[in-house]
C-alpha positions as CSV (number, residue, x, y, z in Angstrom):
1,X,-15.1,21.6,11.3
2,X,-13.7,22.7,7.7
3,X,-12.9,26.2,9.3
4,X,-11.3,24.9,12.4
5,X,-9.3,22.8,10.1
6,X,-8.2,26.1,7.4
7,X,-7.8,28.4,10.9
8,X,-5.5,25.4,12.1
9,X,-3.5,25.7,8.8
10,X,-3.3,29.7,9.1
11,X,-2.2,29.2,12.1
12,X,0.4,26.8,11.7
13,X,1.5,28.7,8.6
14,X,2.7,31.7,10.5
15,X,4.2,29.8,13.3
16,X,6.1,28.0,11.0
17,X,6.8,31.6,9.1
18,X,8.4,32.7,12.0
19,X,11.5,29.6,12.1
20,X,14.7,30.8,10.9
21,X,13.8,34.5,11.0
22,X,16.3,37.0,10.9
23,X,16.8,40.1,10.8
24,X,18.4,41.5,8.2
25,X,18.1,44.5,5.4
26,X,17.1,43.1,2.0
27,X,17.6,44.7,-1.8
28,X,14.3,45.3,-3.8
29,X,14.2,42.9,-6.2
30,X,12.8,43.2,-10.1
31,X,9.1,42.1,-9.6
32,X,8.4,38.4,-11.1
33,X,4.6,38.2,-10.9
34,X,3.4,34.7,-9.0
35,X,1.7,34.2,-12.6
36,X,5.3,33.9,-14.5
37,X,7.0,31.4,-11.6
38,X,4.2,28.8,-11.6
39,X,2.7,27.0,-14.6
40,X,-1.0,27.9,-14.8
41,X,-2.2,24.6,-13.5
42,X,-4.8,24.3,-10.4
43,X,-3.3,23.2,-7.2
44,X,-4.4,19.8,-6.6
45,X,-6.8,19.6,-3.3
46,X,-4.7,18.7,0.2
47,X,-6.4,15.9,2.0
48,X,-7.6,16.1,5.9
49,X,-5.0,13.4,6.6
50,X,-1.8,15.4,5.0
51,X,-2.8,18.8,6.5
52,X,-2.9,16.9,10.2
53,X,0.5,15.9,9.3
54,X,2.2,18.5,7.5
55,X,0.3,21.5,9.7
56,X,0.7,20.9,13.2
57,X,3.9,23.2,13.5
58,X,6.7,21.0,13.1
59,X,8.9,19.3,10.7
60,X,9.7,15.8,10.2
61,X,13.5,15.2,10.4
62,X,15.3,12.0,9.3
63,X,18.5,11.2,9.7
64,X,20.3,7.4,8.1
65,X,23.8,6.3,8.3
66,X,25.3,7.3,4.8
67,X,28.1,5.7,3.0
68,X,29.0,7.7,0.1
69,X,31.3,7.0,-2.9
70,X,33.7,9.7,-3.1
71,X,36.9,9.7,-5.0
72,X,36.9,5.9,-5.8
73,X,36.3,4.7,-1.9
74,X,32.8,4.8,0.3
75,X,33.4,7.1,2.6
76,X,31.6,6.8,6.0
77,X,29.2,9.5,7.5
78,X,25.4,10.7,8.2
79,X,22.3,12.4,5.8
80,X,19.5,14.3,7.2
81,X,16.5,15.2,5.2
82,X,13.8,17.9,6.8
83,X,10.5,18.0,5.2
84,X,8.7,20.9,6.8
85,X,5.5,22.9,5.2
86,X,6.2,27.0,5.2
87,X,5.1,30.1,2.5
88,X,6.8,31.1,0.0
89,X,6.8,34.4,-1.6
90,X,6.8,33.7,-5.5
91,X,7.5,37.3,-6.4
92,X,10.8,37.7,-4.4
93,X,11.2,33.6,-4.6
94,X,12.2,33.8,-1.1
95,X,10.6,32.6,2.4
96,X,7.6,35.1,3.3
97,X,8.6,36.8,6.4
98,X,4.6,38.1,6.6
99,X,2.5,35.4,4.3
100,X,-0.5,36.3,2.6
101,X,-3.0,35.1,0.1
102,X,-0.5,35.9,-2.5
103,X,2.4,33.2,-0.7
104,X,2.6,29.7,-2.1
105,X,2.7,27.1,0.4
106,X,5.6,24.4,-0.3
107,X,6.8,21.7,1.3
108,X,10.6,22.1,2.0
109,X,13.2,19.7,1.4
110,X,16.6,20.7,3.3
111,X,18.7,17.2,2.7
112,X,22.0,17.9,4.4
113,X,25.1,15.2,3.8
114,X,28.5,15.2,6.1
115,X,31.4,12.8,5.3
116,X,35.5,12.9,5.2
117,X,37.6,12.4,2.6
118,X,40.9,11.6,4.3
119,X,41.9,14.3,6.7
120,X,39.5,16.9,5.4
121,X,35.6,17.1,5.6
122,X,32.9,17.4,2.8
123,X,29.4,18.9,3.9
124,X,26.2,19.1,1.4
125,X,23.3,20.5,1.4
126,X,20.7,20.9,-1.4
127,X,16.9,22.7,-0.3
128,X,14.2,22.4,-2.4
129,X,10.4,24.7,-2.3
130,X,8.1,22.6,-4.2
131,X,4.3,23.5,-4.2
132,X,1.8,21.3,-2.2
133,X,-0.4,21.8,-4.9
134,X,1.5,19.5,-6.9
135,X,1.3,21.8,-9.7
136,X,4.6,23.2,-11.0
137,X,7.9,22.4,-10.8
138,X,10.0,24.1,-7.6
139,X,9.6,27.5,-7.4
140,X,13.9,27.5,-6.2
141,X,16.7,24.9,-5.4
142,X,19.8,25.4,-4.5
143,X,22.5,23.4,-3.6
144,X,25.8,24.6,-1.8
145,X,29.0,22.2,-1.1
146,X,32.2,22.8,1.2
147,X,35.6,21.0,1.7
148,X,38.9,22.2,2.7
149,X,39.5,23.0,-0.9
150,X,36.9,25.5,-1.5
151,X,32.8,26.1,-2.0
152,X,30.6,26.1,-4.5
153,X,26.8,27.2,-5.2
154,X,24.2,26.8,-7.3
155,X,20.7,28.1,-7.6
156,X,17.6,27.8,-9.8
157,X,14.6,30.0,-9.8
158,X,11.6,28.6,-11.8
159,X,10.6,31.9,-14.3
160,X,9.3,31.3,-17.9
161,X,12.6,29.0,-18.0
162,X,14.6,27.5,-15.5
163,X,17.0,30.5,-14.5
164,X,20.4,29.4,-13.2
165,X,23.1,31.2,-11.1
166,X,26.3,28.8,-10.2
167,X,29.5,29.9,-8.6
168,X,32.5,27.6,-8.0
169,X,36.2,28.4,-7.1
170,X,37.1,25.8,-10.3
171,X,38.4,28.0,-13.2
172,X,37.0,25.5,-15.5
173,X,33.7,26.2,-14.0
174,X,33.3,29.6,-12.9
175,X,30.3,31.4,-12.3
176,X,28.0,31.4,-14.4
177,X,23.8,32.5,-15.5
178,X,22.3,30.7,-18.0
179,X,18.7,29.3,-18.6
180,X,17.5,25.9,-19.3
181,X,14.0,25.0,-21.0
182,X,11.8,23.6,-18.4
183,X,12.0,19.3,-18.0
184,X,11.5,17.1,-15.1
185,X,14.1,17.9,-11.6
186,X,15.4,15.1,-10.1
187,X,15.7,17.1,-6.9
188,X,11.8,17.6,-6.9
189,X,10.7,14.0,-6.8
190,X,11.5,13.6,-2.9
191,X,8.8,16.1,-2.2
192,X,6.5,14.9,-4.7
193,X,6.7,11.3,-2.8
194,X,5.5,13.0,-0.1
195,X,2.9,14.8,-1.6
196,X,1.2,12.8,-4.4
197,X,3.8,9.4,-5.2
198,X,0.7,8.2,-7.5
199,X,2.0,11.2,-9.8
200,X,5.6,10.4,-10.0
201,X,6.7,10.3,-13.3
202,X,7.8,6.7,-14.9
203,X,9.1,5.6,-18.1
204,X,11.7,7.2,-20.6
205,X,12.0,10.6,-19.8
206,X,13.9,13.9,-20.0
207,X,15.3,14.7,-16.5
208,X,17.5,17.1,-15.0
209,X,19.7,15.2,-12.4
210,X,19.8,16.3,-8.6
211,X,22.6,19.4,-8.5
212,X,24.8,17.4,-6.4
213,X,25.2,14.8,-8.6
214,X,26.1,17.8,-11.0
215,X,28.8,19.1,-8.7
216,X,30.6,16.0,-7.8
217,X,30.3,14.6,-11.3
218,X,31.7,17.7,-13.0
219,X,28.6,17.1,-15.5
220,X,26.7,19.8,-17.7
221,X,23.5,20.9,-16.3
222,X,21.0,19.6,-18.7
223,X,18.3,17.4,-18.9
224,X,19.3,13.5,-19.8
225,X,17.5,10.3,-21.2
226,X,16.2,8.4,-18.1
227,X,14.2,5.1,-17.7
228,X,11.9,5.8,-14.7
229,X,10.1,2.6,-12.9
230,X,8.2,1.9,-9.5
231,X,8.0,-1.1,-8.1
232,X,5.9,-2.1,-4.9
233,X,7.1,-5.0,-2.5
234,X,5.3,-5.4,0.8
235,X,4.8,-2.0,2.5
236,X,7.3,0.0,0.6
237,X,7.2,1.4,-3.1
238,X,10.9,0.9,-4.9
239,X,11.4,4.4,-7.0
240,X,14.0,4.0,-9.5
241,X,15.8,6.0,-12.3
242,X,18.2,5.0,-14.2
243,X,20.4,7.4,-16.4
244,X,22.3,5.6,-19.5
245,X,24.0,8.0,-20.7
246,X,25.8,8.8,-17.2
247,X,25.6,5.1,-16.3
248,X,23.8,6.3,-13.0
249,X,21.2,5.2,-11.1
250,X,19.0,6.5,-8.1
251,X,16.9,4.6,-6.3
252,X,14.6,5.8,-3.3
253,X,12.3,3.5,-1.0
254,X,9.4,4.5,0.8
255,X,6.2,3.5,2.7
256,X,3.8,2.7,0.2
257,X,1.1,4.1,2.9
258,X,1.0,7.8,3.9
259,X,3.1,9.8,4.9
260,X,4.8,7.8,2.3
261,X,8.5,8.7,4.5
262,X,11.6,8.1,2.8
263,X,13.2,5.1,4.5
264,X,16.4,5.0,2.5
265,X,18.2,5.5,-1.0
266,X,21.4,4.4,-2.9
267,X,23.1,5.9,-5.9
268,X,25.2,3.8,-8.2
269,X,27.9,5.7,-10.5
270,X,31.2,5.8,-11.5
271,X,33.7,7.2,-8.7
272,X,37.2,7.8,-9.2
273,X,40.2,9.2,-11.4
274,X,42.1,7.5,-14.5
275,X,42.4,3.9,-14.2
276,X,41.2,4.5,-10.7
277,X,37.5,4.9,-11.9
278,X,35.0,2.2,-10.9
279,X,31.5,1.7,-10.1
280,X,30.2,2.2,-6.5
281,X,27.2,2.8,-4.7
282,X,26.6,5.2,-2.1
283,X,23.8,3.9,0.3
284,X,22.2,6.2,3.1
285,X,19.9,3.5,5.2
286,X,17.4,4.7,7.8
287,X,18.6,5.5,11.9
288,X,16.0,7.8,13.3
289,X,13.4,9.8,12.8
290,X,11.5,12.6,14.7
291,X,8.5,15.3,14.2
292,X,9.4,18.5,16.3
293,X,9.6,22.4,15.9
294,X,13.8,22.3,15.8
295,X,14.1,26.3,14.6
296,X,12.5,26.7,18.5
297,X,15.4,24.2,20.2
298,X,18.6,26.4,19.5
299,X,20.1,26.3,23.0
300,X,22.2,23.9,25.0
301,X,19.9,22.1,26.6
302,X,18.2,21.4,23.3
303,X,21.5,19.2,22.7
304,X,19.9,15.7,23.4
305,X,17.5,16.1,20.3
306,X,20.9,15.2,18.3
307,X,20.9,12.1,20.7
308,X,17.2,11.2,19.7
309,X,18.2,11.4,15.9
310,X,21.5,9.9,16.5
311,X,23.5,12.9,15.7
């Protein structure tokens, strides 16, 4: 049974390996060995029930109607978040195109948000490659965000420090490399729920808030004081993390039993300009939710999976 179970994985592995593919002509880059992007720490053991889940060849998509404080006003739209298992080649810190024992298998986080501001539209989207093992911090995030005004980008790669590359069309911002010393990421906690929530950090803590926060807050990148706290109530667990310093708080509910899915969040912070600035809270609440292979249902008649999400 245990090596129907690891051929199942394999298998699902390179299916899964195979979404998104393109192809295209990649640069050599400077070898990082697996060894220098994740801490020395043993990957902590998967469970029958979470490889069932996260290895049958799909991902679990969720989408929630969003309102999201923007500019001083809540602004109306949709989230999605996609969870889906794949390899990850630590060396390159890119997708493996042809895994081996070398790849790290993470759970994916692609959270996508989609919103106007007035006449013009915003769209967000941070992904996150966090180890199953549960046993270092992401091996990458990035974050990218586009409105009629202009883009911007920002990506970390987890080395002996937290390499950073951010580009924005903002002279007061720029592009820019630097390095931060390894803390806690905000934007690996959503995976971590779904992985092992009985390790989730809580009290005061060093964290380094969720890039898009960064973005739309104009803040440095840096880790900040947080008070951390989990709460239970009937059959959800209330995750919360609140920043003083920013006056900011996150908070993320989800089912207290596995697969522990994320059934909605809010963010409280200040929004506006001048005398304009006040205190709202952007809330994305739960619609739909499905499990299916989506990088397989790219033509028209794949078109009603939007309706089953509510898209």
């Amino acid at each position: 049974m245990k090596k129907l179970v690891e051929l199942g994985i394999i298998a699902a592995t390179l299916l899964v390996s195979n979404a998104c593919k393109e192809k295209i002509q990649t640069q050599d880059v400077a070898a990082v060995t697996p060894e220098k992007v994740i801490e020395k720490k043993e990957p902590k053991p998967l469970s029958n029930q979470f490889k069932k889940y996260w290895y049958n060849g799909t991902a679990e998509i969720t989408s929630y109607n969003l309102e999201q404080a923007r500019y001083g006003e809540l602004r109306k739209g949709s989230a999605v978040l996609v969870f889906v298992t794949e390899p990850f080649n630590a060396k390159n810190q890119v997708k493996a195109d042809n895994p081996d024992k070398t790849s790290v298998p993470v759970l994916k986080l692609n959270s996508t948000k989609k919103f106007y501001t007035g006449i013009y539209p915003y769209s967000v989207m941070s992904s996150t490659f966090y180890p199953v093992g549960d046993n270092s911090a992401s091996l990458k995030i990035t974050n990218s965000v586009q409105e009629w005004c202009g883009q911007v980008f920002s990506q970390l790669n987890n080395k002996d420090k937290f390499e950073v590359s951010s580009f924005s069309y903002f002279e007061s911002e720029g592009d820019k490399n630097f390095s931060l010393d390894k803390n806690i990421l905000e934007n690996d906690l959503w995976a971590k729920i779904r992985i092992n929530p009985d390790s989730l950090p809580t009290g005061k803590l060093q964290i380094i808030p969720s890039f898009q926060y960064i973005r739309f807050s104009h803040k440095k990148l840096k880790a900040y004081t947080a008070n951390i706290t989990k709460t239970q109530k009937d059959n959800v667990t209330v995750y919360s993390i609140d920043y003083p310093d920013l006056k900011r708080n996150l908070t993320i509910t989800y089912t207290t039993a596995f697969p522990h899915t994320i059934e909605s969040f809010t963010e409280t912070h200040k929004s506006g300009f001048g005398t304009d600035i006040k205190m709202l809270t952007t809330k994305a609440t739960l619609n739909k939710r499905i499990n299916t292979a989506y990088w397989q249902q790219n033509s028209n008649k794949d078109l009603h999976f939007r309706d089953s999400l509510g898209l």
